[in-house]
C-alpha positions in Angstrom: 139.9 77.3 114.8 138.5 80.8 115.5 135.4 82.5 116.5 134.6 85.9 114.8 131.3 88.9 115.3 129.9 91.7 113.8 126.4 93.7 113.3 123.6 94.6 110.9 119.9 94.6 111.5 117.1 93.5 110.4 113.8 95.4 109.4 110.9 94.9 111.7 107.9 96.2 110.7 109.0 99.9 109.5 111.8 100.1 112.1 115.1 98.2 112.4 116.4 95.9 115.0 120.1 95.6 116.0 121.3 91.7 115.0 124.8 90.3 116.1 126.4 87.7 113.7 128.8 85.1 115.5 130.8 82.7 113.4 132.1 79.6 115.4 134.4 77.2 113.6 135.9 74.0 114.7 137.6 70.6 113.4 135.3 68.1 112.2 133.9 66.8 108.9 132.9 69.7 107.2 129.2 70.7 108.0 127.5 74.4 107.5 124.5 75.8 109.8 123.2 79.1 110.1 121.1 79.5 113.3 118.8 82.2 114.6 115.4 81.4 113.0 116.7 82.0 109.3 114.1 81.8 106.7 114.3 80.0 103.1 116.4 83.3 102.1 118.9 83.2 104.5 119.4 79.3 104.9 120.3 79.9 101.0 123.1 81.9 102.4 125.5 79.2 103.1 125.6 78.8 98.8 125.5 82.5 98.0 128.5 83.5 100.2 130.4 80.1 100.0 130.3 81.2 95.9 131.3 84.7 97.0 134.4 84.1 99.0 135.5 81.6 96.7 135.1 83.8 93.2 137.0 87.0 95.7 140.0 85.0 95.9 139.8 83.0 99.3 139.0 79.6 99.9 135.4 78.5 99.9 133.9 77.2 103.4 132.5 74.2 101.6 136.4 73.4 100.3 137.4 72.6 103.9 136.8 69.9 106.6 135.5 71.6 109.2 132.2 72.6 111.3 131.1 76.4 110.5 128.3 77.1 112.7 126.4 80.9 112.5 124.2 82.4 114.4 122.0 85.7 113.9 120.9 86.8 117.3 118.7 87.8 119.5 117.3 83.9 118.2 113.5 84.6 118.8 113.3 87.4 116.0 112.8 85.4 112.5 115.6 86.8 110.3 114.3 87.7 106.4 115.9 88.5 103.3 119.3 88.6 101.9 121.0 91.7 103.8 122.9 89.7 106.5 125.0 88.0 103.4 127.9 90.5 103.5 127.8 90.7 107.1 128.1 86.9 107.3 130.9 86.6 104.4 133.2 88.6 106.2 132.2 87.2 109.7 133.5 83.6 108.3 136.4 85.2 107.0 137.3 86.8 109.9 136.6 83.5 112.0 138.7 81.6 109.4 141.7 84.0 110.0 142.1 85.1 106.3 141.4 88.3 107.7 141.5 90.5 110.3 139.8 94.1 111.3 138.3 95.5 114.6 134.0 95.0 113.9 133.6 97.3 116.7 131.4 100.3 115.8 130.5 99.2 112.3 127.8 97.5 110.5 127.4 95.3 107.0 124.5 95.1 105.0 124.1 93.9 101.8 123.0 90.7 99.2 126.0 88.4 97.6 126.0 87.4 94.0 128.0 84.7 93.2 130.5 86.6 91.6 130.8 88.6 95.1 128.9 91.9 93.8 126.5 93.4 95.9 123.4 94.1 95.3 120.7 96.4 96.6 118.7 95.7 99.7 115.4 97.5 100.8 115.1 99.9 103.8 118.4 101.1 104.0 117.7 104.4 105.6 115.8 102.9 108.2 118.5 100.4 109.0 121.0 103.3 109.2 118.8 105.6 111.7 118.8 102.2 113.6 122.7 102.6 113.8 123.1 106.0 114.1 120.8 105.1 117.6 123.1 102.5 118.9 126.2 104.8 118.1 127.8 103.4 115.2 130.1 105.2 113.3 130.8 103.1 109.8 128.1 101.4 108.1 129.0 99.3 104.7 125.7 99.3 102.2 125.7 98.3 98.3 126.6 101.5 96.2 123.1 102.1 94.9 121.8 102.3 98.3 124.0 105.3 99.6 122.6 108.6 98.5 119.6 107.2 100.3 121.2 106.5 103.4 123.7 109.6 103.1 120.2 111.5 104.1 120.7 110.8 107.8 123.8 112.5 109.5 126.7 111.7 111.7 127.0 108.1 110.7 130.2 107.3 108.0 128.5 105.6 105.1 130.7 103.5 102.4 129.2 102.3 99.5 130.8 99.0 98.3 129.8 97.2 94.6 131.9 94.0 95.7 132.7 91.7 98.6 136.4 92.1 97.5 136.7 95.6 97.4 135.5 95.5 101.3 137.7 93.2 102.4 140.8 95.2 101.0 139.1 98.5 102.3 138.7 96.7 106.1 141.4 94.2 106.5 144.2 94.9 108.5 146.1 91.7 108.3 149.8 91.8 107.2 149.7 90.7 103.4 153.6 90.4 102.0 154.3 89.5 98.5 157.2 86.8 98.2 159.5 89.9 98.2 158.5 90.8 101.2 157.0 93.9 100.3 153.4 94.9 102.1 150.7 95.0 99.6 148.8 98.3 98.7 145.2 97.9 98.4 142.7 100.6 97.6 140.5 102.6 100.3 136.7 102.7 99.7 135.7 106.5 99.4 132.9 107.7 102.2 129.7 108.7 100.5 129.2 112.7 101.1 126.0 113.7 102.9 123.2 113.9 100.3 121.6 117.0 99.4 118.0 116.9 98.6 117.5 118.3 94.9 114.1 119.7 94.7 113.1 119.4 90.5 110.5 120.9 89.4 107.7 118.0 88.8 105.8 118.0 85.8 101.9 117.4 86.5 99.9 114.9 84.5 97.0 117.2 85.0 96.8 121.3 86.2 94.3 122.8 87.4 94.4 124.9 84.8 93.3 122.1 82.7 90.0 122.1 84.2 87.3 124.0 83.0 85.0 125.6 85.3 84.6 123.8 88.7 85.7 126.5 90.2 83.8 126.1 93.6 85.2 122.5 93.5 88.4 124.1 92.7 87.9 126.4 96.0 87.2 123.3 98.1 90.5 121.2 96.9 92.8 124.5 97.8 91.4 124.9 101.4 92.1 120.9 101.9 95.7 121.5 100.4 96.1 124.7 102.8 94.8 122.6 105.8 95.1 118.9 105.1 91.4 118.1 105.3 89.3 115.2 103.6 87.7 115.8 101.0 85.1 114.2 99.3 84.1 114.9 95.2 80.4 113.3 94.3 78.6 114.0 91.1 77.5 112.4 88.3 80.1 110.8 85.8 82.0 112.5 83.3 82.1 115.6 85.4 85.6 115.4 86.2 85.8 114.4 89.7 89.3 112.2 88.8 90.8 115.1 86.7 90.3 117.1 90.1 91.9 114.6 92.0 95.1 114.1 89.5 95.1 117.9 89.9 95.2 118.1 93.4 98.8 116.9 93.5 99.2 120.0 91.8 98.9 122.4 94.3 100.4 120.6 97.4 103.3 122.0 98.5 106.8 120.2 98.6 107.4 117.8 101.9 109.5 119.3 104.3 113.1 117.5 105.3 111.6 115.4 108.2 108.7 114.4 105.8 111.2 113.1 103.1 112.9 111.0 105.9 109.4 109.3 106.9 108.0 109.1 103.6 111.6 107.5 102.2 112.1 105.3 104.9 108.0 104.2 104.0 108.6 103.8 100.4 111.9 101.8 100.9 111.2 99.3 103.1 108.1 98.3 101.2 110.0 98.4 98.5 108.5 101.1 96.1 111.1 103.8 96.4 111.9 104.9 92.6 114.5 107.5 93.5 117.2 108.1 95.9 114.3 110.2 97.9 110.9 110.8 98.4 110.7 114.4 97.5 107.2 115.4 96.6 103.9 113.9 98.4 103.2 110.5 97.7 99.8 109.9 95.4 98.2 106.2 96.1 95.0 105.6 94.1 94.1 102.1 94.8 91.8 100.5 92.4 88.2 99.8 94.3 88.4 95.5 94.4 91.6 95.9 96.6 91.8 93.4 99.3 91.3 95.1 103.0 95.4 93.9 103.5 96.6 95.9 100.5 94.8 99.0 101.4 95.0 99.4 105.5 98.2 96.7 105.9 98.7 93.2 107.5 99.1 89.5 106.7 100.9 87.3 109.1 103.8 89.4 109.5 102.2 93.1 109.6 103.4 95.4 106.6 102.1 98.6 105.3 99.2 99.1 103.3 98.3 102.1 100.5 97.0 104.0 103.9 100.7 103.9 105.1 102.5 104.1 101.9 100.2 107.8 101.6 101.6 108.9 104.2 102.4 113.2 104.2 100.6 112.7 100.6 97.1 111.6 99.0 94.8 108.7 99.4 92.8 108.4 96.3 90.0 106.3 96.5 87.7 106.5 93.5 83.9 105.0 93.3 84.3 105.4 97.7 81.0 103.3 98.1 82.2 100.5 96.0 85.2 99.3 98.5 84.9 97.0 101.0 82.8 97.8 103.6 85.3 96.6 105.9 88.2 98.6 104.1 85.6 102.2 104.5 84.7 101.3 108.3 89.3 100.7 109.1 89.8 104.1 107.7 88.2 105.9 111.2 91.7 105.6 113.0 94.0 106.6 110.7 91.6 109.8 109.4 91.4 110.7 113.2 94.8 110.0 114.7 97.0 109.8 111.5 98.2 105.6 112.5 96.8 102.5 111.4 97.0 99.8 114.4 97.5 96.4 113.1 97.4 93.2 115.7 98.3 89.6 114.5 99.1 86.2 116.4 102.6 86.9 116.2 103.0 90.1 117.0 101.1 94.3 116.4 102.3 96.8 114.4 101.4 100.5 114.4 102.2 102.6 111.1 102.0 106.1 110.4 99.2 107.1 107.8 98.9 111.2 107.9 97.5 111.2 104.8 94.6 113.6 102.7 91.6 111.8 101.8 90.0 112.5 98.4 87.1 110.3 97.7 84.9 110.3 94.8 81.7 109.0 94.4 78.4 109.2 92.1 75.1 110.3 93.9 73.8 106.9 93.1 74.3 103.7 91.4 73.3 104.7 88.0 75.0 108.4 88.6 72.0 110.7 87.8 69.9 111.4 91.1 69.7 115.2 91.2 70.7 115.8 87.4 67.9 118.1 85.8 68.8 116.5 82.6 68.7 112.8 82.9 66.5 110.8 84.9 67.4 108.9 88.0 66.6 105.1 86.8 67.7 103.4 90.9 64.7 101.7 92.6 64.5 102.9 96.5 66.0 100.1 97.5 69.4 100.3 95.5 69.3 103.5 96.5 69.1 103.4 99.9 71.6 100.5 99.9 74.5 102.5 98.2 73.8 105.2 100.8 74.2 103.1 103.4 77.5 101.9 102.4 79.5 104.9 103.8 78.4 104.6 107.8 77.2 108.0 109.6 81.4 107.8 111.4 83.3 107.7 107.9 80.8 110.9 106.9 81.6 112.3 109.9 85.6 112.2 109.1 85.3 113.7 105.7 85.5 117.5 106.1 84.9 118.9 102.8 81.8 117.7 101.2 81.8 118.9 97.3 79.4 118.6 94.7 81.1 118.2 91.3 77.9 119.4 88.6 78.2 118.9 85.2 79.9 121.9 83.1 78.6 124.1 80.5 79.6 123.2 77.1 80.5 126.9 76.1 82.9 126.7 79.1 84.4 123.5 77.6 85.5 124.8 74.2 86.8 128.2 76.2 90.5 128.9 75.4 90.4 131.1 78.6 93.3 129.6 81.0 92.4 129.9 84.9 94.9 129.8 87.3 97.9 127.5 86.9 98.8 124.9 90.0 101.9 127.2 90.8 99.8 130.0 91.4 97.4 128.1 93.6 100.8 126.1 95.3 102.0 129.4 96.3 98.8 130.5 98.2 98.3 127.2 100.0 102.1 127.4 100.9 101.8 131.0 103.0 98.8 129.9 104.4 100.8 126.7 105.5 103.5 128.5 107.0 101.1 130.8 108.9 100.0 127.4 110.7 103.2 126.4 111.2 103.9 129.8 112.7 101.4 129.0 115.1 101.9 126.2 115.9 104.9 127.0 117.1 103.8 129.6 119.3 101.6 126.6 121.3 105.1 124.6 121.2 103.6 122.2 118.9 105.3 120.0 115.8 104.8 122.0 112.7 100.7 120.7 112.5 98.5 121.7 110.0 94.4 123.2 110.9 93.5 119.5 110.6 95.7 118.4 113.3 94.6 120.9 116.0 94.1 119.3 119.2 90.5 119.8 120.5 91.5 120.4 123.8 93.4 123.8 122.6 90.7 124.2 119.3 89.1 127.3 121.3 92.5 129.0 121.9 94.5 127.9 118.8 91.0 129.3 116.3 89.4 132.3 118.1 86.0 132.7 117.0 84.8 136.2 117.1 81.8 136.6 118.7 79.3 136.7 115.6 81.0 133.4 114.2 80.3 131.6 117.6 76.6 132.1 117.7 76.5 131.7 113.8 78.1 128.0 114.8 75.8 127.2 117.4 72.6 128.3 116.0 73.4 126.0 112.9 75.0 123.2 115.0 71.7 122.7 116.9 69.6 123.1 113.6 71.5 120.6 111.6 71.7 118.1 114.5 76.2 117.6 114.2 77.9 115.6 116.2 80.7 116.8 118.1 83.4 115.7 115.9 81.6 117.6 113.1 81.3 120.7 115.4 85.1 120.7 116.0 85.9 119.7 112.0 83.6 123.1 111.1 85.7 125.0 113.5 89.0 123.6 111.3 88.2 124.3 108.1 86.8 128.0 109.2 90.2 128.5 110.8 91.9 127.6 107.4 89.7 129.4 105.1 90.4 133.0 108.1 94.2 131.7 107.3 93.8 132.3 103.7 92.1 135.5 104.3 95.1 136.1 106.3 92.8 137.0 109.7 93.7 136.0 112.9 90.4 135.9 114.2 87.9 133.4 112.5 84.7 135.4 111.6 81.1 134.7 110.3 81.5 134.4 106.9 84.4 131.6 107.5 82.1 130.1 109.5 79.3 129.9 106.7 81.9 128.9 104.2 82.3 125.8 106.0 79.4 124.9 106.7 78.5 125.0 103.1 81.1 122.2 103.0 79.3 119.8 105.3 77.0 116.8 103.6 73.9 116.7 101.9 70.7 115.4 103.0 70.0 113.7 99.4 73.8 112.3 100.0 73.1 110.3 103.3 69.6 109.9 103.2 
């Protein structure tokens, strides 16, 4: 009897972890194990690949007399899920001495049907970067994973649709018919580097749609030029969630290395749709979600909405009504972009670079301020729904907007505004402005909202109007620090708009216009 290896990985969190399959197999009554902390799925292996082998024309491990033993190192990382079965089919095989090929350099993923199909597995493109890390060169994945993974370069990627059609592909045994003559089998074709197609998206909702608004309108395309938070209050009906839907609208396209993280996201957690992530994700969670689903966890950490967001929107509608203790988790991911998760067995830290748009009514019945309809909320209920956004959360939100009720007579106007596309293109120079700069300050490509403070004063010059303008309001209205720097943000991305260089008094006022209301925060 023989002893056989080769590699895949095994997702961990949202990156991958090299794991080494050994086959041992020696003379004995016959007996099965797979070791290596396994869970349920993988025990289930043994069937699943015994069924495999034996319906790809070899002979079935469970046909023979004999001890198979497997083991999925490094043994103290728990091995999950199904993509270790092709890896582990051709290990035995190998070990058996049915066939023969050199597993140096080459990795197997992929789930076993019975009939020896393969079937799709989740994170693919995160398992490949994994390999492209440790130097591999060939990596075998199910065929409907491979215009994902084609996205990263420099690693050989073959799609396969059956166990048999890899083993012909990788076996270099000498197979001779009874006339002596070698057998030809057929090679598996390498999947070409995938382009990215950018289609144009069609928009449930354009901002064209909407009627009036158009100083909320203003507020949403400085938070799409900048990536600032933004929060939409007013009372219902006044189309705070149509501005949201819209606001999709005019974000621009994510860059190359965005589509990598936000695919990579989406496909371990297993909501990618298409090959890619092209355009910026959109997660409106519904306000009862459980603190796990929204920020991430459970006993084994995975990703929450905050993460699966990430490079795109965070919708939360009716803000006060979540979870205090989902409101109070969102300070470190709105002020360093990660979420930080710490369990018994083990931490986790996952990216969450997201835009905020919250929306909220003035109060629980939705009327305080409304000339027309009376505020019916005792004090108390009053000054209980304020108090469920904390003083810190306000503090993160940059753009404060109130959404008022609209005209009738503007309603029943056939007068179209500005598409999205229009709006897109603006906010898209006056992204690539900041990128420009950025640049110059040998910084990532960062947007206004991720300026460092300790460069803010050098990165937004403040002429020297705008700087006593800042002051004297700073010390009138009492701001904290954070809010001091935020003001100094969003004045640097409304100057950008203006295409200025310098950040002047009247961008200054602008943004402080955006800050909260008294009535708001009581």
């Amino acid at each position: 009897m023989s002893f056989a290896k080769t590699y895949s990985a095994q997702i961990s969190y949202l990156k991958a972890v090299l794991v080494t399959i050994e086959v041992d197999i020696s003379r004995g009554l016959h007996a099965f194990s797979i070791v290596g902390m396994p869970d349920k799925s993988v025990e289930e292996a043994r069937d699943r690949i015994s069924a495999a082998i034996k319906n790809s024309g070899f002979d079935s491990p469970k046909s023979k007399n004999q001890k198979v033993i497997m083991s999925l190192a490094p043994a103290e990382l728990k091995k999950e899920g199904a993509a270790f079965d092709v890896g582990m089919a051709i290990t035995y095989l190998k070990a058996s001495g049915e066939i023969d090929f050199d597993s140096e350099n080459k990795m197997f993923f992929g789930e076993l049907s019975l009939d020896g199909s393969v079937r799709k597995i989740n994170g693919s493109i995160t398992l490949i970067m994994e390999a492209k890390k440790l130097g591999i060169t060939e990596v075998y994945l199910p065929k409907e994973n491979a215009v994902e993974a084609a996205l990263i370069s420099d690693v050989n990627i073959y799609p396969i649709e059956t166990l048999r059609e890899l083993i012909e592909h990788i076996n270099t045994k000498i197979h001779k018919k009874e006339t002596g003559d070698k057998i030809t089998y057929s090679k598996i074709k390498q999947q070409p580097p995938t382009r990215i197609i950018r289609k144009e998206t069609v928009y449930a909702v354009d901002i064209s749609d909407i009627k009036g608004q158009e100083g909320s309108k203003r507020a949403l395309e400085i938070a799409a030029a900048g990536g600032h938070n933004i929060a939409l209050y007013g009372p219902p009906g006044t189309g705070k969630t149509m501005l949201a839907k819209a606001f999709c609208s005019i974000l621009p396209q994510l860059t190359f290395e965005e589509i990598l993280e936000a695919t990579a996201i989406h496909s371990v957690s297993g909501t990618l749709q298409d090959e890619y992530v092209c355009q910026p994700p959109f997660r409106a969670p519904h306000h009862s979600a459980s603190y796990t689903s929204v920020i991430g966890g459970s006993s084994s950490p995975k990703p929450g909405e905050v993460t699966l967001a990430h490079r795109g929107v965070l919708f939360l509608d009716e803000f006060p009504e979540f979870d205090r203790r989902v409101l109070e988790s969102l300070r470190e991911p709105l002020e360093e972009g990660v979420v930080r998760i710490s369990r018994s067995k083990g931490g986790a830290e996952f990216p969450a670079r997201f835009i905020l748009i919250a929306a909220m009514n003035p109060c629980p019945c939705g009327n305080y301020g409304n000339r027309n309809k009376p505020c019916i909320c005792v004090t108390g209920s009053l000054q209980r729904y304020r108090q469920r956004i904390s003083g810190p959360i306000i503090d993160r939100v940059d753009l404060w907007v109130e959404v008022s009720e609209v005209n009738y007579k503007n309603l029943s106007n056939n007068t179209q505004g500005e598409t999205s596309a229009t709006v897109r293109k603006r906010v898209e120079t006056t992204r690539a402005l900041q990128y420009a700069r950025a640049k110059k300050f040998n910084l990532f490509p960062i947007l206004n909202c991720e300026i460092p403070s300790r460069i803010l004063t050098r990165y937004a010059e403040l002429s020297d109007d705008a700087r006593d303008t800042l002051t004297i309001s700073a010390e009138k209205l009492n701001i904290s620090a954070r809010a001091y720097h935020r003001i100094i943000k969003i004045a640097r991305t409304i100057a950008d708009m203006d295409k200025n260089g310098t950040v002047e008094k009247q961008h200054i006022l602008e943004a402080l216009q955006y800050r909260p209301r008294q009535h708001l925060i009581g």
